[in-house]
C-alpha positions as CSV (number, residue, x, y, z in Angstrom):
1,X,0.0,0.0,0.0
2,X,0.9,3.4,-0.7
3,X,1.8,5.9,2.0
4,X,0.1,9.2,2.5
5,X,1.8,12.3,0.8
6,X,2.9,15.5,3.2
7,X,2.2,17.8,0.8
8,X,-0.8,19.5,0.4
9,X,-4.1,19.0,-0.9
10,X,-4.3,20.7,-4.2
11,X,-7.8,23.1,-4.2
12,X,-9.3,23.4,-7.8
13,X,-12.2,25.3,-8.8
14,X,-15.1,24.5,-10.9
15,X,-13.4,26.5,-13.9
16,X,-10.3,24.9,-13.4
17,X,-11.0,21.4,-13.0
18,X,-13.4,22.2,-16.5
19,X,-10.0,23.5,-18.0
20,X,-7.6,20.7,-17.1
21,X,-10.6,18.2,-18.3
22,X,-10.7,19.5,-21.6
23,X,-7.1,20.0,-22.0
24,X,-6.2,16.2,-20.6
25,X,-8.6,15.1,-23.6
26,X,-7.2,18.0,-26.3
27,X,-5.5,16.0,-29.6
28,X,-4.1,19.2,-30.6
29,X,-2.6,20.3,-27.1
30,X,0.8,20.1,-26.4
31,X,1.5,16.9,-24.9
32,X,3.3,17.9,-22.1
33,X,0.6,20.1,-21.0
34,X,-2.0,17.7,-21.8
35,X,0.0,15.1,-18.9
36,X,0.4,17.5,-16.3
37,X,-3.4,18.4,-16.7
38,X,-3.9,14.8,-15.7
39,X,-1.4,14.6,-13.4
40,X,-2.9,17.6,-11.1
41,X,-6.8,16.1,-12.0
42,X,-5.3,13.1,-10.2
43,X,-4.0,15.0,-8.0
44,X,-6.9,16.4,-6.8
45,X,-9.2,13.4,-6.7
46,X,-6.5,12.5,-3.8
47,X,-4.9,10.0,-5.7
48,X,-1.7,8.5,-4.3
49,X,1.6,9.5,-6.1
50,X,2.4,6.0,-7.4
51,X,-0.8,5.7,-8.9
52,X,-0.7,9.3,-10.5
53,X,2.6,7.8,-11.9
54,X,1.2,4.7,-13.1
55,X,-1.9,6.5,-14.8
56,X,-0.6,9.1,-16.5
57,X,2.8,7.1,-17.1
58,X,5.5,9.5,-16.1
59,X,8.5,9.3,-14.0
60,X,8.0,10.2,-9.9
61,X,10.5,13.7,-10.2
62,X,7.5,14.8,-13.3
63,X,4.6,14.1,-10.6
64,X,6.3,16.0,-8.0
65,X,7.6,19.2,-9.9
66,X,3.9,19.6,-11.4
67,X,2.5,19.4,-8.0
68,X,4.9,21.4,-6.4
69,X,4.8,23.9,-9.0
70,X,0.7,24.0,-8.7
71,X,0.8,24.6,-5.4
72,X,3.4,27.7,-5.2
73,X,2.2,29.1,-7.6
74,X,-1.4,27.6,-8.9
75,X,-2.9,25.5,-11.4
76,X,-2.1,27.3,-14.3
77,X,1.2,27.5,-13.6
78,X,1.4,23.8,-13.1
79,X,0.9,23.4,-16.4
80,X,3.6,26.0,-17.9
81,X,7.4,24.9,-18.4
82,X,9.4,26.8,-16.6
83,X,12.2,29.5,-17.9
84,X,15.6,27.1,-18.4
85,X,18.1,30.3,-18.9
């Protein structure tokens, strides 16, 4: 069995969770966006990390950088890459 995360649980309105459902189902999205959208949907339903990892089918450090990155700075920074320069 899976332990329990420390972090957070990640609050997502009504217009957000609409927003992340329709980009996690886009064909023409980027795809990187389109996996993080699941990841935080997952997220969000409580899901356990592993199994966020197993459903979306990304690595652990992905699933925690999204999530961290959601919860400094909000869900639609979660989905953005961040400046590399």
């Amino acid at each position: 069995m899976s332990g329990k995360t420390s972090r957070a649980a990640l609050a997502v309105t009504a217009a957000e969770e609409e927003m992340l459902w329709n980009l996690a189902r886009s064909r023409t999205a980027p795809v990187r966006e389109a996996e993080r959208a699941k990841i935080l949907l997952a997220y969000a339903e409580n899901r356990s990390i592993t199994e966020v990892m197993r459903r979306v089918g990304v690595g652990r450090s992905t699933v925690y950088k999204c999530i961290d990155k959601a919860l400094a700075e909000g869900v639609a920074a979660g989905l953005k890459d961040a400046y590399h320069r």
